[in-house]
C-alpha positions as CSV (number, residue, x, y, z in Angstrom):
1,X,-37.8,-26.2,-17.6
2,X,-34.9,-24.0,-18.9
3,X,-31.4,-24.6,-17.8
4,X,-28.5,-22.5,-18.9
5,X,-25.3,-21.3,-17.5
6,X,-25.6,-17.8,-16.7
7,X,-24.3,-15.6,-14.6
8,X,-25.9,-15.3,-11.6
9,X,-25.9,-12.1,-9.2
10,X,-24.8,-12.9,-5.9
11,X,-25.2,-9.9,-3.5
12,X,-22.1,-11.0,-1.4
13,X,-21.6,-8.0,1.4
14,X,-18.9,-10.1,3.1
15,X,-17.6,-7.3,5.3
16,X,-14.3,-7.9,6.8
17,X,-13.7,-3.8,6.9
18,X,-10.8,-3.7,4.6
19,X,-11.0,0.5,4.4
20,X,-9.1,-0.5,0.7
21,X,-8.2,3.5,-0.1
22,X,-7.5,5.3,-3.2
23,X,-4.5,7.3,-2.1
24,X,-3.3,9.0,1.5
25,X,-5.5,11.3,2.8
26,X,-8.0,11.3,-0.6
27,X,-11.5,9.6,0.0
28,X,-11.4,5.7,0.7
29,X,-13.4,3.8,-2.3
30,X,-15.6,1.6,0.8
31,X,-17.8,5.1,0.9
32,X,-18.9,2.7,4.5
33,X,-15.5,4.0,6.4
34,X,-16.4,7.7,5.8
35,X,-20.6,7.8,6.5
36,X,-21.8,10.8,9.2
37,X,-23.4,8.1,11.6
38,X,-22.9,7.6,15.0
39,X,-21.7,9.8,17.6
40,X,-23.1,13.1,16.7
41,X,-20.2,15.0,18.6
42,X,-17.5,13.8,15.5
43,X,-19.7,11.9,12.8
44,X,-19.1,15.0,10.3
45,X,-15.3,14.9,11.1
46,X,-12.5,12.8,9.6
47,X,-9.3,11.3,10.9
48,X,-6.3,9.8,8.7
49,X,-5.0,6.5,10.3
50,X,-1.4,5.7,9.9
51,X,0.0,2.0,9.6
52,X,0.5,0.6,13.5
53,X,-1.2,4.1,14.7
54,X,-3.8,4.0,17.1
55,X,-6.2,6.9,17.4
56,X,-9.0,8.0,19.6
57,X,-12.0,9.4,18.5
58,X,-12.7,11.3,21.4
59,X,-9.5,13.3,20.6
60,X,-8.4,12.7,17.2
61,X,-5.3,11.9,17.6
62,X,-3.1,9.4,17.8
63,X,-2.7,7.7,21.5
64,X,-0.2,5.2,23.0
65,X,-1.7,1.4,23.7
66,X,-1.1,2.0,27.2
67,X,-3.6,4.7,27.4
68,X,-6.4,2.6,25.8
69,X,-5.8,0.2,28.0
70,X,-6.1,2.5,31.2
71,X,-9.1,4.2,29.3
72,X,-10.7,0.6,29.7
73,X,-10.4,0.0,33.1
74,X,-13.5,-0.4,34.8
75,X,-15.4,-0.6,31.7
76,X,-17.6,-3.5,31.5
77,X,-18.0,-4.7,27.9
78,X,-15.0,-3.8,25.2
79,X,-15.6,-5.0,21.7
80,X,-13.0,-5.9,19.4
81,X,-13.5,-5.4,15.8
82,X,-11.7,-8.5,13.0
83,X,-11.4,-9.4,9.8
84,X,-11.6,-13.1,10.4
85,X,-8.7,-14.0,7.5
86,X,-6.0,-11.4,9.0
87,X,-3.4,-13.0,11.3
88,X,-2.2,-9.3,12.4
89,X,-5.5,-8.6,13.3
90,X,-5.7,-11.4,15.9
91,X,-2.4,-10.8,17.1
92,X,-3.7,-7.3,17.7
93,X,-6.7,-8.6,19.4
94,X,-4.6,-11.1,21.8
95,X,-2.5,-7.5,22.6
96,X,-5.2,-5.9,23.8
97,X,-6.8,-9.3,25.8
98,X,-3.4,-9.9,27.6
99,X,-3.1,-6.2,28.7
100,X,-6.3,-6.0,29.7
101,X,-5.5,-9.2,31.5
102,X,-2.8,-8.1,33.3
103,X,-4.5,-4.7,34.7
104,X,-7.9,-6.5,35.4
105,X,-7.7,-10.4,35.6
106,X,-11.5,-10.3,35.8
107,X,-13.0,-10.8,32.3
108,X,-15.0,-12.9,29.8
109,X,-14.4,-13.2,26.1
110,X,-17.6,-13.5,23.8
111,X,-17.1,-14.9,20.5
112,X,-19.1,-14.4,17.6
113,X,-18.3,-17.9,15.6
114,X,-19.8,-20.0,18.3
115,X,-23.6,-20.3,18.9
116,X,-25.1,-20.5,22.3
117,X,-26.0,-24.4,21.5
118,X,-21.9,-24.8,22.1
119,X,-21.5,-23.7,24.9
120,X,-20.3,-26.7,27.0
121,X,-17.5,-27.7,24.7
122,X,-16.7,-23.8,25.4
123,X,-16.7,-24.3,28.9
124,X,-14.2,-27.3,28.9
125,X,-11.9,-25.7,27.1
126,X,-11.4,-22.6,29.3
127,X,-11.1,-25.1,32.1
128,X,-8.4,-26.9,30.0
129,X,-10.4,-30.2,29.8
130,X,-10.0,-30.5,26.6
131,X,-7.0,-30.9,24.1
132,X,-6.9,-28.6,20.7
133,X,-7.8,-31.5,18.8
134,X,-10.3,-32.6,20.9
135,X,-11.8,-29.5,20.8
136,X,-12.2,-28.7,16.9
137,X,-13.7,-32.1,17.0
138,X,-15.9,-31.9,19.4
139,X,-16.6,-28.0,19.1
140,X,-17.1,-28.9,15.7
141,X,-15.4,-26.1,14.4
142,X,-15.2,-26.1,10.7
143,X,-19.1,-26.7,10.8
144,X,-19.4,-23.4,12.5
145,X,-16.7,-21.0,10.9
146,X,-14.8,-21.4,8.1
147,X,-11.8,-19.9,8.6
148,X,-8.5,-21.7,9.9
149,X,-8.3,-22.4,13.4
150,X,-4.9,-21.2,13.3
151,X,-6.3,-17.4,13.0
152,X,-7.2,-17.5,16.1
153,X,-5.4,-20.3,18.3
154,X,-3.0,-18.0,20.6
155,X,-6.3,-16.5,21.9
156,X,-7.5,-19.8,22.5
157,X,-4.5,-20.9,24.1
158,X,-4.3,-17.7,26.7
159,X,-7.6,-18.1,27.5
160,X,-7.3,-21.6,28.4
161,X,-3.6,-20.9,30.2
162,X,-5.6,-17.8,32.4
163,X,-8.5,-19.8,32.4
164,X,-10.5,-17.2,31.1
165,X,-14.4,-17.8,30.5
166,X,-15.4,-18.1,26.8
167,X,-18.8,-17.6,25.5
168,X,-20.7,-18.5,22.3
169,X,-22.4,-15.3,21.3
170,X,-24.2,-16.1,18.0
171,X,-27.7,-17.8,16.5
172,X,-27.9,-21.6,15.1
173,X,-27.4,-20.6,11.3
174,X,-30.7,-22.5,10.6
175,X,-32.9,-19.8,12.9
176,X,-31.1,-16.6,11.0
177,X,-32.1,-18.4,7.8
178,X,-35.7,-18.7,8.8
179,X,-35.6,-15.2,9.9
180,X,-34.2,-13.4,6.9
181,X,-36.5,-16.0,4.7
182,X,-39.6,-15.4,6.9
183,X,-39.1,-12.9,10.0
184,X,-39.0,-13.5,13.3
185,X,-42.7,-14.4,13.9
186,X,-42.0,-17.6,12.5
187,X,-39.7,-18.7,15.0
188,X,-40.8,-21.5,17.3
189,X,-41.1,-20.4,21.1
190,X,-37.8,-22.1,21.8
191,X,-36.0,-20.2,18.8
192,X,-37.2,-16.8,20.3
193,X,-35.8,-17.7,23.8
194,X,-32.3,-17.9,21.6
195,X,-32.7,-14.7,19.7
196,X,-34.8,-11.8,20.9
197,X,-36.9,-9.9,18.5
198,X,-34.8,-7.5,16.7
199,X,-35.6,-3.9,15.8
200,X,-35.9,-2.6,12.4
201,X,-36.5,0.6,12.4
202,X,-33.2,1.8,13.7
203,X,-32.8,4.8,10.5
204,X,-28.9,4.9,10.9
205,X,-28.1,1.7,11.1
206,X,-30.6,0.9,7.6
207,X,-28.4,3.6,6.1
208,X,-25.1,1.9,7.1
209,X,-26.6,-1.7,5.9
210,X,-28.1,-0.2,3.0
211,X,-25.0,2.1,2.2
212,X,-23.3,-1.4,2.3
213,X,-25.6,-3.1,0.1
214,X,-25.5,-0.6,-2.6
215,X,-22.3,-0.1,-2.3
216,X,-21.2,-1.4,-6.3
217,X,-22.9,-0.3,-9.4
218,X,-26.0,-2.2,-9.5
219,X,-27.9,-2.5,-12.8
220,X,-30.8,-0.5,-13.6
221,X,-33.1,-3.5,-14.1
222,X,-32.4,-4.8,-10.6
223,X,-33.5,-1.9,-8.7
224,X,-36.7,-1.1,-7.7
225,X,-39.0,-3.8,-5.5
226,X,-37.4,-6.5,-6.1
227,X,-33.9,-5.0,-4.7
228,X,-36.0,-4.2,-2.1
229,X,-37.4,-7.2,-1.1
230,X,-33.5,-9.1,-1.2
231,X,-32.3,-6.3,1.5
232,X,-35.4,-6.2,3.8
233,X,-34.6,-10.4,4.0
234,X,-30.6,-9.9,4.0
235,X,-31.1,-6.7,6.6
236,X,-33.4,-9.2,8.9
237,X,-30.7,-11.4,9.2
238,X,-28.6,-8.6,10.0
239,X,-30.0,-7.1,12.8
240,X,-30.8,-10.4,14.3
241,X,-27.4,-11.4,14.5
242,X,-26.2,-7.9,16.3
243,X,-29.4,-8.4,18.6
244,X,-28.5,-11.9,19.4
245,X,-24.5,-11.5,19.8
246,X,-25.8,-8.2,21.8
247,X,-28.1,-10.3,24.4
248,X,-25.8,-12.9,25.0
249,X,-22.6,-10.7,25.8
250,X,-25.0,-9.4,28.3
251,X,-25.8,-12.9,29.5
252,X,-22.5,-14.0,29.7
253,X,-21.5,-10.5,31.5
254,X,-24.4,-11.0,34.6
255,X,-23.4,-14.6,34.7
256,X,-19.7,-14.1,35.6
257,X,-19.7,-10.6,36.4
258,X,-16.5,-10.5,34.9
259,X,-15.5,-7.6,32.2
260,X,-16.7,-8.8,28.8
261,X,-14.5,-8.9,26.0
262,X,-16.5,-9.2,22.4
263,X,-14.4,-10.3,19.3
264,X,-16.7,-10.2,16.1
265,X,-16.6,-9.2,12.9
266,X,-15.9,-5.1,12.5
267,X,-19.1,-4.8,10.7
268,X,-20.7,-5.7,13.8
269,X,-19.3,-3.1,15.9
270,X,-19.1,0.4,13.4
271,X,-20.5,3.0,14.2
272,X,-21.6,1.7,17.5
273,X,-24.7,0.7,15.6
274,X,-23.8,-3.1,16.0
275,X,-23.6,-5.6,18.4
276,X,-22.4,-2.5,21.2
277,X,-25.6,-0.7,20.3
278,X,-28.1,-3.6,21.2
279,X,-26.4,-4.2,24.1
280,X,-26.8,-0.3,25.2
281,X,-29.7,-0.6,24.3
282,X,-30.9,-3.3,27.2
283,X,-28.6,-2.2,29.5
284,X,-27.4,0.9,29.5
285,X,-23.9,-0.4,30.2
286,X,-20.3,1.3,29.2
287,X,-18.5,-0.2,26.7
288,X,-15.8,0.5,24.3
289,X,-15.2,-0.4,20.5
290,X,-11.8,-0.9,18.7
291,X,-12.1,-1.2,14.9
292,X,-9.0,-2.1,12.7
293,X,-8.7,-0.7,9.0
294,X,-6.2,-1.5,6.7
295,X,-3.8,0.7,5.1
296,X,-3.2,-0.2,1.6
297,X,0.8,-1.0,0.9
298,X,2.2,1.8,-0.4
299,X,0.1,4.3,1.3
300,X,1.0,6.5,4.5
301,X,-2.9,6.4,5.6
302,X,-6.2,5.6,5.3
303,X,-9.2,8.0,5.7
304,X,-12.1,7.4,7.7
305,X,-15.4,8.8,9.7
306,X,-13.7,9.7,13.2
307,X,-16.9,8.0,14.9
308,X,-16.1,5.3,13.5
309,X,-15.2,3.5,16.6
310,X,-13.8,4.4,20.2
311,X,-10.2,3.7,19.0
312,X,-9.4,2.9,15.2
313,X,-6.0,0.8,14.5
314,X,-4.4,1.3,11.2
315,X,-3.1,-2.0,9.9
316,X,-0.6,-2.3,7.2
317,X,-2.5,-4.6,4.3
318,X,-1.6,-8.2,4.0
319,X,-0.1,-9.7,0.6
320,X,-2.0,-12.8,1.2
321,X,-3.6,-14.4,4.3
322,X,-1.6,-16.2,6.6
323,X,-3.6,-19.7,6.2
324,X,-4.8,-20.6,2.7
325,X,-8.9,-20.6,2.4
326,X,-9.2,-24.2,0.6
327,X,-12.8,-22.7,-1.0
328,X,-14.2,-26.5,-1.1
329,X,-17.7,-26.4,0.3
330,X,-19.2,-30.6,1.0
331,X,-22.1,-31.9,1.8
332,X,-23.3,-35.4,3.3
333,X,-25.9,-37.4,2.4
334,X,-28.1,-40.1,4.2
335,X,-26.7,-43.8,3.1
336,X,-23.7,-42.1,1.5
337,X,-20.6,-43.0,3.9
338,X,-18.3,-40.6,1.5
339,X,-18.4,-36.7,1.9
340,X,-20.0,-35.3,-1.5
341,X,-18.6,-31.7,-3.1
342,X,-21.4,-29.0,-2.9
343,X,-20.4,-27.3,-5.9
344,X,-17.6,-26.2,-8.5
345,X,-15.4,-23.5,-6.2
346,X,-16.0,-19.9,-6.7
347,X,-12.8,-19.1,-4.5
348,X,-10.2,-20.4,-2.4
349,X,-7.0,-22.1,-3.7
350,X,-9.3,-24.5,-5.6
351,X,-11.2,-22.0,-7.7
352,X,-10.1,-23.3,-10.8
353,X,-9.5,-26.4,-10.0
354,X,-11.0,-29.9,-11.8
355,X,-13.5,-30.2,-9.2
356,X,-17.5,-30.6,-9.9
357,X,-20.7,-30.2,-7.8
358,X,-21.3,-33.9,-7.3
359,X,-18.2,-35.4,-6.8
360,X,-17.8,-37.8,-4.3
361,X,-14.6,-37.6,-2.2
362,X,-13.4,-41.7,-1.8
363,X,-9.9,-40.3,-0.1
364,X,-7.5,-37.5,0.3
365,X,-3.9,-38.6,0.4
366,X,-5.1,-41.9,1.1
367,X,-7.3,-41.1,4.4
368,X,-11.1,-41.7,4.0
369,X,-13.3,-38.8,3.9
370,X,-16.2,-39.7,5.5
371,X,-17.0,-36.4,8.1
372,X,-17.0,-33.0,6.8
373,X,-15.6,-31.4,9.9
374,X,-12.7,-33.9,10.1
375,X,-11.8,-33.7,6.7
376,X,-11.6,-29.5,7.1
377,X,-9.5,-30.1,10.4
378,X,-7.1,-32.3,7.4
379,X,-7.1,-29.6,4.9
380,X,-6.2,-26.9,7.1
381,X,-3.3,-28.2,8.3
382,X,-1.5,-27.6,4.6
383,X,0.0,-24.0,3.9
384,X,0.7,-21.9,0.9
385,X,2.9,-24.0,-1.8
386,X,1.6,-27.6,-0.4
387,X,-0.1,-30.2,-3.0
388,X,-2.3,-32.9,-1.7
389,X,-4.0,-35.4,-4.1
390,X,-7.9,-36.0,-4.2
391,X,-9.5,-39.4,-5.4
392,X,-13.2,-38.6,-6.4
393,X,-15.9,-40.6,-8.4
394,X,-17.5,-38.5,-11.1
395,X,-19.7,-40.0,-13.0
396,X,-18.9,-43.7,-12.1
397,X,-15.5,-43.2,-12.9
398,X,-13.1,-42.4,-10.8
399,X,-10.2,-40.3,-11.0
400,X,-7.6,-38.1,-9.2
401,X,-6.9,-34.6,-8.5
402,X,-4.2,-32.4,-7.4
403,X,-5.2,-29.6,-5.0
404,X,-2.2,-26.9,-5.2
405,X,-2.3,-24.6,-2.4
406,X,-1.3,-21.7,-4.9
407,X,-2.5,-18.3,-5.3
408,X,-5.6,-17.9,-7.8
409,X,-5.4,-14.3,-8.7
410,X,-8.7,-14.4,-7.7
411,X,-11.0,-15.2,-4.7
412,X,-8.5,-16.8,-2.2
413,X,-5.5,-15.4,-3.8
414,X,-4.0,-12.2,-3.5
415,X,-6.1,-10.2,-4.8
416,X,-9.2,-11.4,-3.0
417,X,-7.0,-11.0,0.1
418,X,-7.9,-7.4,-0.6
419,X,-11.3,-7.9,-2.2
420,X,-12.8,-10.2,0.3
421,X,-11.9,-7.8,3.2
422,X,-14.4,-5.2,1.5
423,X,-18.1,-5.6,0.8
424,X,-18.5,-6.9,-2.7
425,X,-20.7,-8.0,-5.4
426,X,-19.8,-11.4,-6.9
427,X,-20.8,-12.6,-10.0
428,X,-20.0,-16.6,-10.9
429,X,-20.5,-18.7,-14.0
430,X,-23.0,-21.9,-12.7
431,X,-25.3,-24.0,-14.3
432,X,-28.7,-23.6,-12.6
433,X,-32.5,-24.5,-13.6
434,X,-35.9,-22.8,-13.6
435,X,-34.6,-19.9,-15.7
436,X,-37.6,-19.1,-16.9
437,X,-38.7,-15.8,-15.1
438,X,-35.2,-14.7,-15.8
439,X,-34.5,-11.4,-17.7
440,X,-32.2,-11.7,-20.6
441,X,-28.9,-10.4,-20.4
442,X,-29.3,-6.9,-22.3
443,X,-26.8,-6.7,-25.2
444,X,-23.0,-5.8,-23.3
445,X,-23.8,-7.2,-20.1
446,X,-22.9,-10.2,-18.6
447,X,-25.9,-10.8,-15.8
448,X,-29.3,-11.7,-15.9
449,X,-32.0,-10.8,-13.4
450,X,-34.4,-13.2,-11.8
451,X,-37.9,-11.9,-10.5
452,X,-36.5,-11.4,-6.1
453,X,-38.6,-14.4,-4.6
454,X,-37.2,-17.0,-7.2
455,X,-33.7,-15.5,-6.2
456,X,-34.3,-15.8,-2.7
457,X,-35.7,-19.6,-3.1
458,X,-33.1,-20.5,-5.7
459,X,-30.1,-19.2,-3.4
460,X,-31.9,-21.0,-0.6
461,X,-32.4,-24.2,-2.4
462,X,-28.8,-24.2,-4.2
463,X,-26.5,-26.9,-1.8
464,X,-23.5,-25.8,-3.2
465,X,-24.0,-22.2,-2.0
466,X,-24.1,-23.5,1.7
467,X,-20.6,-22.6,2.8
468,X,-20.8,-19.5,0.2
469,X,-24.2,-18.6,2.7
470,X,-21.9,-18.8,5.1
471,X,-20.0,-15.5,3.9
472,X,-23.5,-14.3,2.0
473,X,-25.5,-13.9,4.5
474,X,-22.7,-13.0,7.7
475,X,-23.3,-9.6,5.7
476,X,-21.1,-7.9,8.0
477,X,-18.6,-10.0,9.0
């Protein structure tokens, strides 16, 4: 057995549609914002979206809110496009919900972060059953997503004042695991009810994922099959999840025959080759998509594919996110009362800090840390600037550390604000065994290459990568 620390290649395509640009009206550098897919009417046409400027595709220009809202009227299934970390985003979001609202009353919001196994603590929510405390316990939350709660809380709250219907849209994380590892054949019979078989073949939607995939320099050595193999399994998971959010929109729709309101990640939704393509596809139902891009600061606009989406909303680029990502991933074990961390951070406010995969968490200011979803409800309560003090037991000894809620430079900080937003490759310095099919590093570079199907059982295998999976394998989030 060989074990060295090397740098391992993480094919991270956490998509949060950032549409990061090089200057006004030049090319963006996420070549995904500007590829001739979609609607064959406008997909070799370009638009240039201003900051708070929202345009239609249908006739390039710039429109007034009120008119997408009366353009929705009577359509049955809207879909929202996010970045998950953007507080502006949201608030866009709630805009669009509450006017809606307002001209409609009927509707149903869908919700991407939620599988269809939660959908009762859903349901007592809506009908105000439940307290917002209550709720991230019970919904469990921060075991499902792993962004703040306070991202999205005003849209919780009006749905629950208007006692609007929510939905859980998405997959168990276990059953897109087992199909990106192994396909959807191996599914049990009561996995397949959850998630219908996906399509592969879809060529447009390959180029967008693949587009996506490829989409940073990738060393000559790691092309070829075994690049292949890693996208067939990461593309899997893919279009599973954009069959599954697709088919249960439609569920939730014929169940409350109430317009359907889809909030997911923007990756899910470009093009129309997402989510609002499956769901076409099995009902031949109306719908329309609203993507967000960002505008870089200092730039008048950002350029982009004018099919795109149904209406694209130019958003002026956040400094930092409006809640801190703490970047701590834990993990329980059997006869261990204590939460364990699952690795040394790669991001987050604690990249960098004296924390080891291993480490067992005895307290945090004091409190116990004994559940994973309550100590994550803790943590997010701090903001940017706050401190708060861990007592762990490393090695038999134990000792404190200080968490500072302090912007990295890096993953979490402000410039991963940007980078995160966008599809990226990450590279990170870990310690890992069975290095022995591994490539050596050729002379200058700073990667080596393991053969695909030890890659694929070493990211599966490696605990500290589960909340990192989280982001890895949402590929379009």
């Amino acid at each position: 057995m060989v074990k060295r620390k090397v740098i391992l290649f993480l094919i991270s395509t956490v998509f949060f549609l950032c549409g990061a640009t090089q200057a006004a009206g030049q090319e963006t550098a996420d070549p995904s914002l500007r590829l001739k897919l979609g609607d064959p009417r406008f997909k070799d046409k370009v638009l240039d979206v201003a900051c708070d400027e929202l345009v239609s595709m249908e006739t390039g220009k710039a429109v007034p809110f009120a008119k997408l809202v009366q353009e929705m009227r009577g359509i049955p299934l809207v879909y929202i496009g996010e970045t998950h970390n953007s507080l502006p985003v949201h608030d866009f979001q709630l805009k669009i919900i509450q006017a809606l609202y307002e001209q409609e009353r009927n509707m149903a919001i869908g919700l991407e972060m939620f599988p269809v196994t939660s959908q009762d603590v859903l349901n007592k929510w809506s009908l105000g059953i439940l307290s917002q405390d209550e709720f991230l316990r019970e919904g469990l939350w921060y075991i499902h997503w792993n962004f703040n709660f306070g991202f999205y809380e005003k849209i919780f709250a009006f749905a629950k004042a208007k006692t609007i219907p929510i939905y859980g849209l998405n997959a168990p994380r276990e059953i897109i695991t087992k199909i990106r590892m192994s396909g959807w054949d191996a599914l049990s019979d009561e996995e397949k009810a959850i998630v219908p078989k996906p399509d592969l073949t879809h060529p447009e939607h390959r180029q967008l994922i693949r587009t996506i995939f490829e989409s940073a320099e990738i060393p000559h050595q790691m092309k070829g099959a075994g690049l292949d193999m890693m996208f067939e399994g990461l593309y899997r998971s893919q279009t599973a999840w954009d069959f599954v959010m697709g088919y249960h929109a439609l569920e939730g729709l014929k169940k409350e025959q109430k317009k359907m309101i889809v909030l997911a990640g923007s990756g899910h939704l470009i093009y129309h080759l997402g989510i609002n393509l499956r769901a076409y596809e099995k009902s031949r139902l109306a719908g329309k998509t609203v993507i967000p891009v960002f505008v870089p600061k200092g730039q008048k606009n950002v350029r982009v594919s004018r099919s795109l989406g149904d209406y694209i909303w130019g958003i002026p680029e956040e400094a930092r996110p409006a809640f801190p990502s703490v970047g701590l991933s834990f993990k329980k074990f059997k006869g261990l009362e204590n939460v364990v961390i699952d690795g040394k951070p790669m991001d987050g406010v604690a990249k960098g800090a004296d924390f080891e995969k291993g480490d067992i968490v005895l307290a945090v200011e004091g409190k116990p840390a004994a559940e994973i979803n309550e100590l994550r409800i803790y943590l997010a309560k701090f903001k940017w600037e706050d401190e708060v003090k861990f007592r762990i037991l490393r090695n038999a000894q134990e000792k404190d550390v200080v968490l500072k809620f302090k912007e990295a430079g890096g993953p979490g900080g402000a410039q991963e604000s940007a980078l995160i937003r966008g599809h990226l490759f990450f590279f990170s310095d870990i310690e890992i065994d069975h290095l022995d099919q591994a490539q050596p590093a050729p002379a200058g570079r700073r990667w080596a290459f393991l053969d695909a199907k030890l890659f694929l059982d070493l990211i599966e295998g490696l605990a500290f990568l589960d909340q990192r999976l989280d982001l890895l394998l949402f590929i379009l989030d």
